[in-house]
N, C-alpha and C positions, 0 to 999 in steps of 0.2 A: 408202118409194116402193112405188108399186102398178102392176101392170102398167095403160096406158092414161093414168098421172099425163103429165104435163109436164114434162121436167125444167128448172128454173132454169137459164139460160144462164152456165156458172160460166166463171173463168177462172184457168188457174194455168200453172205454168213448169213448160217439159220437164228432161230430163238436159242441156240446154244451158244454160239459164236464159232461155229464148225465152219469154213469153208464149202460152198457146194458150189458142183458146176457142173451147167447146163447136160453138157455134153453125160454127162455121167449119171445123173437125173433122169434122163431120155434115152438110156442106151438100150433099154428092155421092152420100150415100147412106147404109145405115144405118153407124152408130157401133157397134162391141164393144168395150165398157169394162171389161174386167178390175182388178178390187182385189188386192191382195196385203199380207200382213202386213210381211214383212220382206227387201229385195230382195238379193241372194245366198245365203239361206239354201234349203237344197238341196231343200223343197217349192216354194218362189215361182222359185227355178230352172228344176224339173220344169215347173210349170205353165205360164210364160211364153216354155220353149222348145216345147210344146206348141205356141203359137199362133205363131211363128216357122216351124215345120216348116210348120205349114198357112197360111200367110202366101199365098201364091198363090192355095189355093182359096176364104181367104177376097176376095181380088182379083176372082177369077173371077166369084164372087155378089156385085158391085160394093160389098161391105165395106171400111172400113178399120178397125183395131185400135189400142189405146192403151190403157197402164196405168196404175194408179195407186197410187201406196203415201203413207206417210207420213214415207218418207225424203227427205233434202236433195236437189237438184239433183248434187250431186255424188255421191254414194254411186248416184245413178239412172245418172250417167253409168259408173260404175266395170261398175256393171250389163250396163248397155246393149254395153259394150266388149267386155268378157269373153264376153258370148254373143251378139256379130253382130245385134243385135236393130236395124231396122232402121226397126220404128213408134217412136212417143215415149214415155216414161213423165214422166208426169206426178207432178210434188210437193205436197202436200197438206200439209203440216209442220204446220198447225194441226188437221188434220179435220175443216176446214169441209167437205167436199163428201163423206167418207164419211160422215160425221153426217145430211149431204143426202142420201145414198142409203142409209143406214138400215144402215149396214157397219162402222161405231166402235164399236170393242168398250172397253167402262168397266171392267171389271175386269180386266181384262189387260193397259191400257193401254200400260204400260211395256215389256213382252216381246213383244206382240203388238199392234200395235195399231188393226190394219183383219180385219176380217172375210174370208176368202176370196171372194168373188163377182163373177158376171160376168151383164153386161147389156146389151143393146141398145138403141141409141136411134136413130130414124128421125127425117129431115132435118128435119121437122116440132119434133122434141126431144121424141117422146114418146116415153113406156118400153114393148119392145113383148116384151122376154123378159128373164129374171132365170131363174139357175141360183147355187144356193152347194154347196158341199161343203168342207169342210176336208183332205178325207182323198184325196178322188181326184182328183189336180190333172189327170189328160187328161179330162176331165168338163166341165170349165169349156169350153175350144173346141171339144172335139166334139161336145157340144148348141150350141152356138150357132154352128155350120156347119149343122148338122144343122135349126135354128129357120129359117137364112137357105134356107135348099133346100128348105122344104116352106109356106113362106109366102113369096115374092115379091112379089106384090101388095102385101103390108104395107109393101114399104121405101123406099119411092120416095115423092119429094115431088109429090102429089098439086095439078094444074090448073100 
């Protein structure tokens, strides 16, 4: 995936086992999609309470957030519980949709199995920013507050 691609309209099941899809996720404004390798381990913690803290001002910049990893619906729920998280994480168990976003990692499959990265998608479902780092998990939400506050015009559904 490249910034300006389109992303495919996927659909997968939250920490409930609800069905959610892209398209409907994104229809209000832009989408931050955050990736995570492995959810309670104490970087995908770090990072995902990151975007938690800033849950508000990502509101404020008519954003909603949503993660994804490649754990069960129930280990996203265990997640979700333990730290008040209050967007959906979404399950991917096969890696269809990191594979779609270019974030499945094939030799680490086993221990690690999504690439750290975070990206935005506007109502449209195009890709309008992508930040990865492994190592510094407030990186991930504070550029992509930081992307939503200095391009506005970009996130809005256009006519």
């Amino acid at each position: 995936m490249k910034i300006g691609d389109v992303v495919a309209d996927f659909e997968l099941p939250d920490q409930h086992g609800t069905p959610r899809r892209l398209s409907t996720l994104a229809a209000n404004g832009p989408l931050v999609i955050f990736f995570y390798p492995l959810a309670g381990s104490g970087g995908c913690t770090r990072e995902a309470c990151r975007f938690r803290d800033l849950e508000q001002e990502f509101a404020a910049a008519g954003a909603a957030i949503v993660g994804i990893s490649t754990d069960s619906p129930e280990r996203q729920l265990a997640f979700a519980a333990a730290n008040r998280f209050s967007y959906p994480l979404l399950s991917d168990p096969r890696g269809e949709v990191t594979e779609l976003f270019g974030v499945r990692r094939h030799l680490l499959a086993r221990t690690l199995p999504t690439k750290r990265s975070t990206f935005i998608v506007d109502p449209s479902l195009t890709l309008r920013f992508q930040v990865s780092s492994e190592t510094n998990m407030e990186v991930h939400a504070n550029d992509a507050l930081a992307a939503l506050a200095t391009s506005p015009g970009n996130w809005r559904r256009l006519g």
